[in-house]
C-alpha positions in Angstrom: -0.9 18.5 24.7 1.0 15.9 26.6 4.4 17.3 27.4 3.7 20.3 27.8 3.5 23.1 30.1 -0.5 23.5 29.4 -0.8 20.1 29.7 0.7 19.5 32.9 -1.1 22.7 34.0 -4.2 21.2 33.4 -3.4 17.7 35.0 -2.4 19.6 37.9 -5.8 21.2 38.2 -7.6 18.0 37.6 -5.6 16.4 39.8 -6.1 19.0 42.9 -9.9 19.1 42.0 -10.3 15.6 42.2 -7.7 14.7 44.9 -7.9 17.8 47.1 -5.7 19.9 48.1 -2.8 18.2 49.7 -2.8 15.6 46.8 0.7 16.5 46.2 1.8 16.5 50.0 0.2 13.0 50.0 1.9 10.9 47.4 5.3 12.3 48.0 5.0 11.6 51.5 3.7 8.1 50.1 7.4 7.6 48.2 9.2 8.8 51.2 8.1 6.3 53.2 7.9 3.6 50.8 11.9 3.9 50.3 14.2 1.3 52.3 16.6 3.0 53.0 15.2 5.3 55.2 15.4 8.8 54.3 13.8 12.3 55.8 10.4 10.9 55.6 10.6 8.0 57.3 8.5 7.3 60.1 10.6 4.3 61.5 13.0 4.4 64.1 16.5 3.8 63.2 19.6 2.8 65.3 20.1 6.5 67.0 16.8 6.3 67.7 15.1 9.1 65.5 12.7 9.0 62.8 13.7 10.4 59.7 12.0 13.9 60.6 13.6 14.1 63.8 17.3 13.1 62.1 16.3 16.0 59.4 16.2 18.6 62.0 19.3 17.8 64.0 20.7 17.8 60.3 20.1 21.4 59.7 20.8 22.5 63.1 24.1 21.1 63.4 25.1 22.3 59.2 23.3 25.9 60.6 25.6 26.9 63.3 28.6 25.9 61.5 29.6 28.8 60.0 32.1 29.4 57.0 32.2 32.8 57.7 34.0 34.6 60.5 32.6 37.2 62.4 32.6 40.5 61.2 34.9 42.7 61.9 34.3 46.4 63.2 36.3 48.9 61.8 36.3 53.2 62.7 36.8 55.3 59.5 39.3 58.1 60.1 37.4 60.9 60.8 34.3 59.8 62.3 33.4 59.2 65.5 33.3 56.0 67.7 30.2 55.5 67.9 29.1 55.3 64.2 31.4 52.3 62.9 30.7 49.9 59.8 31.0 46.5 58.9 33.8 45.2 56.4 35.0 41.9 55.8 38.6 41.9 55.8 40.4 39.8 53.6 44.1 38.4 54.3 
């Protein structure tokens, strides 16, 4: 059964049963931090002064509010009023 989806079903059961429930959590924090070249899980401090959490979050705030799309643009159908309008994207 090694190989297989069964298997690796039931190694995942033993392994939680055994281990507990953050097993999983645990050993992959265990390789992040164990890499030398810093990464997202690192706990050290590099040159800017963040730890590899902290440099993860300014990561996805800064790619966040960069936006590839515009805003969107309000258009009024002919023949209804102002006040209901829709949302198109419109393409030049």
């Amino acid at each position: 059964m090694a190989g297989t989806k069964a298997g690796a079903a039931k190694a995942r059961a033993t392994n939680l049963k055994k281990h507990g429930a953050d097993f999983y959590k645990r050993i992959g924090a265990k390789g992040g931090k164990l890499g030398r070249t810093g990464g997202f899980a690192s706990s050290l401090v590099g040159d800017d002064g963040m730890t590899g959490r902290q440099r993860a979050v300014e990561a996805g705030r800064r790619g966040g509010r960069i936006s590839r799309r515009g805003p969107s643009k309000k258009v009024a159908i002919k023949g209804q009023s102002t006040t209901s309008r829709i949302d198109v994207t419109v393409i030049e």
